[in-house]
C-alpha positions in Angstrom: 0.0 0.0 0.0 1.3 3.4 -0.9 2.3 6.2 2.3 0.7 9.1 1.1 2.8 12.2 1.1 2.0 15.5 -0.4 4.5 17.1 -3.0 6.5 20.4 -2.3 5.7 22.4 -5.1 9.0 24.5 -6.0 8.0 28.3 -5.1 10.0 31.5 -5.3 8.9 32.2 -1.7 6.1 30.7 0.8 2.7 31.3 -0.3 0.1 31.7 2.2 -2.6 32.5 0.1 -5.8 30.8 0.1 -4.3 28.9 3.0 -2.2 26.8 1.2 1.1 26.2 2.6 4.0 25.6 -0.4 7.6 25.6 0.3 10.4 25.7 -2.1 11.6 22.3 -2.9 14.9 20.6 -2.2 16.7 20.3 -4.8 17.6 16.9 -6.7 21.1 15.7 -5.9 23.3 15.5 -9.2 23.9 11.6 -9.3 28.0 10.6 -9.5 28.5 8.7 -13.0 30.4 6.2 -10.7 27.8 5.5 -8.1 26.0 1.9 -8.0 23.4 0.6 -6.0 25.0 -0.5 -2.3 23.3 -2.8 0.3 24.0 -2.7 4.3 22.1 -4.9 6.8 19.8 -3.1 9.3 21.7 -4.9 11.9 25.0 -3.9 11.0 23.7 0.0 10.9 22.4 -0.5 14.8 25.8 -1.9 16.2 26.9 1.9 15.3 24.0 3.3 17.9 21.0 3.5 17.9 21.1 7.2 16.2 22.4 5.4 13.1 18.7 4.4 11.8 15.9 6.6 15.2 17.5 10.1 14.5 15.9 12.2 12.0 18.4 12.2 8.8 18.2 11.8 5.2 20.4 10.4 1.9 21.2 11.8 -1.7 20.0 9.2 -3.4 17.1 7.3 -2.7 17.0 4.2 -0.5 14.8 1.1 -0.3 14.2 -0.6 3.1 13.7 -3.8 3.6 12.7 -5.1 7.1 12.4 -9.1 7.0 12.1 -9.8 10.6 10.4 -7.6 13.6 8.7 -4.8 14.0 9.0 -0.7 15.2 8.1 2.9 14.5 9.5 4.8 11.8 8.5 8.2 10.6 8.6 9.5 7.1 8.5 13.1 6.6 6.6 14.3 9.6 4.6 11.4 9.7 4.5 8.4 12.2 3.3 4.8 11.8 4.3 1.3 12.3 6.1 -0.9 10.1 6.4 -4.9 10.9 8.1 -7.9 9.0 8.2 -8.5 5.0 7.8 -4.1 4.9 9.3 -2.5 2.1 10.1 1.4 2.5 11.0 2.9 -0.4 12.0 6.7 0.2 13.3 9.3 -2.5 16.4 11.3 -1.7 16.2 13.7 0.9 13.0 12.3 2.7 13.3 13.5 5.9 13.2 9.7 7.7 14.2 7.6 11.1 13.4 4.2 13.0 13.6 2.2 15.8 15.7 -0.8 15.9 15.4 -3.7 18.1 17.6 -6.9 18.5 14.6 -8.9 17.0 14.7 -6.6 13.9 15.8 -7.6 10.6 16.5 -6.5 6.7 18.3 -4.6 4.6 19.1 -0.9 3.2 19.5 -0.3 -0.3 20.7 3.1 -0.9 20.1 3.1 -4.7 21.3 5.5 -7.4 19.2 8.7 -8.3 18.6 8.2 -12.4 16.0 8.7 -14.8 15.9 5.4 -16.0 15.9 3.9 -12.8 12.5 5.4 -12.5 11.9 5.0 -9.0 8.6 6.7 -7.6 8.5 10.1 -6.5 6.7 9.7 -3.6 7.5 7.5 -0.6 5.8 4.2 -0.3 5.3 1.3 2.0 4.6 -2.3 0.5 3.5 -4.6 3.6 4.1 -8.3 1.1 1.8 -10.8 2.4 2.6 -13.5 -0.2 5.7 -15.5 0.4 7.1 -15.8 -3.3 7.1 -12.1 -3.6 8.8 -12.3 -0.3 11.6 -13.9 -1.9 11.7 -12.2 -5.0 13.0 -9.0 -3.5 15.1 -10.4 -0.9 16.8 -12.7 -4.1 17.1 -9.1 -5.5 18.9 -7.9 -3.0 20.8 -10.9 -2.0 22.0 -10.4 -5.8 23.2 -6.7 -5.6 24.9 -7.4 -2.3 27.0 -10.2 -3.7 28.4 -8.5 -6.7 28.7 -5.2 -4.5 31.2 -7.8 -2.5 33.0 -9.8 -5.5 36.1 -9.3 -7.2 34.9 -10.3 -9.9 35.2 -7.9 -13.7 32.6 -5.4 -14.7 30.6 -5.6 -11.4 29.4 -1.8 -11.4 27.5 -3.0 -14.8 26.4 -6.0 -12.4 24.7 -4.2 -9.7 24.0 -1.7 -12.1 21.8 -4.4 -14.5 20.3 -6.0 -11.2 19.0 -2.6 -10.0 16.9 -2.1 -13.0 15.5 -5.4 -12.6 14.6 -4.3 -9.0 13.4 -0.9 -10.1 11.4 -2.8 -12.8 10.1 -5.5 -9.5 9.1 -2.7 -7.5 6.9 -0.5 -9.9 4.7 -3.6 -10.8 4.5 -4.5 -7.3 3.5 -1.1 -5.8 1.0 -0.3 -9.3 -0.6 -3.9 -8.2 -1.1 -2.6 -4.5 -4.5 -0.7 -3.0 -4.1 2.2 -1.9 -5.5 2.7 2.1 -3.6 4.3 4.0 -5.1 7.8 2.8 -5.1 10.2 5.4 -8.4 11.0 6.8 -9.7 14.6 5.4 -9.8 16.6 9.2 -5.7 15.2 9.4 -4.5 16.5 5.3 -4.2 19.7 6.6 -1.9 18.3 9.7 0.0 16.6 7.9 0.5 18.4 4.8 2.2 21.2 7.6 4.1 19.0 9.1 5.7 17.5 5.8 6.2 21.5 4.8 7.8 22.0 7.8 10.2 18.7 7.4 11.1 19.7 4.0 11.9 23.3 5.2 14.1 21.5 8.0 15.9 19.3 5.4 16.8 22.5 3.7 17.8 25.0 6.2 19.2 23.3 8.9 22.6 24.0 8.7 21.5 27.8 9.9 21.0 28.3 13.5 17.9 29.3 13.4 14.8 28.3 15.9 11.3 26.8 15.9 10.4 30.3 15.3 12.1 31.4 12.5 10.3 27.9 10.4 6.9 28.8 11.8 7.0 32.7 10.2 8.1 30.9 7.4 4.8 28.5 6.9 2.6 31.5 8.0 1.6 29.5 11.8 2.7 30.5 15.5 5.3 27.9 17.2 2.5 26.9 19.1 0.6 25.7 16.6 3.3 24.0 14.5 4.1 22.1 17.8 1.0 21.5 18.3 0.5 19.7 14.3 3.8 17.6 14.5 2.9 16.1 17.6 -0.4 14.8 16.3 1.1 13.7 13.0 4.7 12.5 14.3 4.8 12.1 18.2 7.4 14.4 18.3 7.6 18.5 18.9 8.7 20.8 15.9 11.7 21.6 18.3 12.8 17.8 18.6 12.0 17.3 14.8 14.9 20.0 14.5 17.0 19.2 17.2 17.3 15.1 15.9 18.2 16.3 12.2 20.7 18.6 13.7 22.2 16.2 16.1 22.3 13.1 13.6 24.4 15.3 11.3 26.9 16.1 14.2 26.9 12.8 15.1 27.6 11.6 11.5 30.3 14.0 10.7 32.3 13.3 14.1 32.2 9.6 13.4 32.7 10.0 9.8 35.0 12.7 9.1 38.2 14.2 11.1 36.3 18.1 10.5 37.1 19.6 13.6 34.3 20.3 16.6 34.4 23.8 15.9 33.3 23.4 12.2 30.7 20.2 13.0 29.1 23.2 15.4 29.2 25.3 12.6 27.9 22.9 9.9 25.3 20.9 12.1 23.1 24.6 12.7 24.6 25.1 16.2 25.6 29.2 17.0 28.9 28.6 18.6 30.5 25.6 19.8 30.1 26.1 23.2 26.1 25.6 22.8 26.9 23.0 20.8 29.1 20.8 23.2 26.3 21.5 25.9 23.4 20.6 23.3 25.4 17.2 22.7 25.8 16.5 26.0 22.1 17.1 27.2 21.1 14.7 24.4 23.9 12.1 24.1 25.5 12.2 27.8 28.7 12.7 26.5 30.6 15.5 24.6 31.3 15.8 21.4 34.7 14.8 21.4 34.2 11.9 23.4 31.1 10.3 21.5 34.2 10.8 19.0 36.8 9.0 20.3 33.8 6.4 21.7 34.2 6.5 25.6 
């Protein structure tokens, strides 16, 4: 069944008018020439903590997720629901996403490559497969990308390349062939279609160090009320929305990168470093430099 999720429409400037809310749209990532399809366990992307998959973060290309075993919360865009066993996720690049992980969850993340004749959806979707042979079919899909990803052996980018169309090809059959249900209920559109402008503003902008505030002015609503809307949609508070995309990145780029603490604070949205090392702290019970160095 397909998520529903309302598109961005690429604006000049927020339009208020007629009570619409429209914000400009992120723009598409330019896709490497070298870049294949890669595959990495859910379970493998957990043993790095658990803000590798619950922390609000997104990819530049789009990703498939495949969860074969257990079950958890994940929220797309502002919006919160469950997912269980034999769920496939598919979410374009830069959808605003996380997801709890248990030790009874498994699968697989495909972060796939970002071209036309790929022609993944637009939109995100969730495919809940109740029938075992299609069960198999993707996970033999996958199974097949990960093993050339991991060979020696010549001409693998053409490979995984070859076997991603074939999944691209799987997936639009599959999801054409599924009901849609899952449409939000006409008193929550206007919820969520806030709450998904106010993700996709997030996404964009969060590298400034900018509040709550400064977002709501820009959708045309008081703080109040934008709390207020990603509660009921996501669970969470505008603030902690921002705060988890924020913290994700500061978390990725000390783990991943040698950038000093100074600059993370700088590129993760944070005014000075010194709010930054206290922000970590409150939210990680360490400080930067020693979620770093992993004390």
């Amino acid at each position: 069944m397909t998520l529903q999720r309302l598109t961005l429409l690429p604006v000049a400037d927020v339009d208020r008018s007629g009570g619409g809310v429209q914000v400009r749209a992120v723009p598409k990532p330019i896709p490497q020439p070298a870049q294949t399809a890669d595959v990495t366990s859910i379970a493998r992307m957990a043993q790095g903590g658990r803000w590798r998959t619950e922390a609000m973060r997104s990819y530049d290309r789009p990703v498939l997720i495949w969860f074969t075993r257990g079950q958890g919360r994940i929220t797309i865009a502002g919006r919160s629901g469950g997912y269980g066993a034999h769920s496939a996720i598919f979410l374009p690049a830069g959808t605003m996403h996380g997801f709890s992980v248990t030790p009874a969850v498994l699968g697989s993340m495909v972060r796939l490559t970002d071209l036309d004749d790929m022609d993944w959806p637009t939109e995100p979707a969730h495919l809940r497969l109740r029938e075992v042979h299609i069960q198999r079919e993707l996970t033999g899909m996958i199974d097949a990308i990960e093993r050339e990803q991991n060979s020696d052996a010549s001409h693998k980018n053409r490979a995984v390349s070859h076997h991603e169309g074939l999944l691209s090809i799987w997936f639009e059959r599959i999801h054409a062939a599924m009901p849609t249900t899952d449409a939000a209920p006409a008193q929550n559109a206007a919820a969520l279609r806030l709450t998904e402008a106010f993700t996709a503003l997030v996404e964009r902008d969060f590298r400034r160090p900018v509040g709550v505030q400064h977002y709501a002015a820009q959708l045309g609503v008081t703080p109040t009320h934008l709390t207020r809307t990603c509660r009921k949609a996501s669970g969470r508070a505008a603030l902690d929305i921002l705060s988890d995309r924020r913290h994700f990145e500061a978390c990725r780029l000390l783990k991943d990168t040698d950038m000093a603490v100074a600059r993370i604070a700088d590129q993760s949205g944070f005014a000075s470093p010194a709010y930054f090392t206290r922000a970590f702290r409150s939210k990680s019970g360490q400080s930067p430099t020693e979620f770093r160095l992993g004390r």
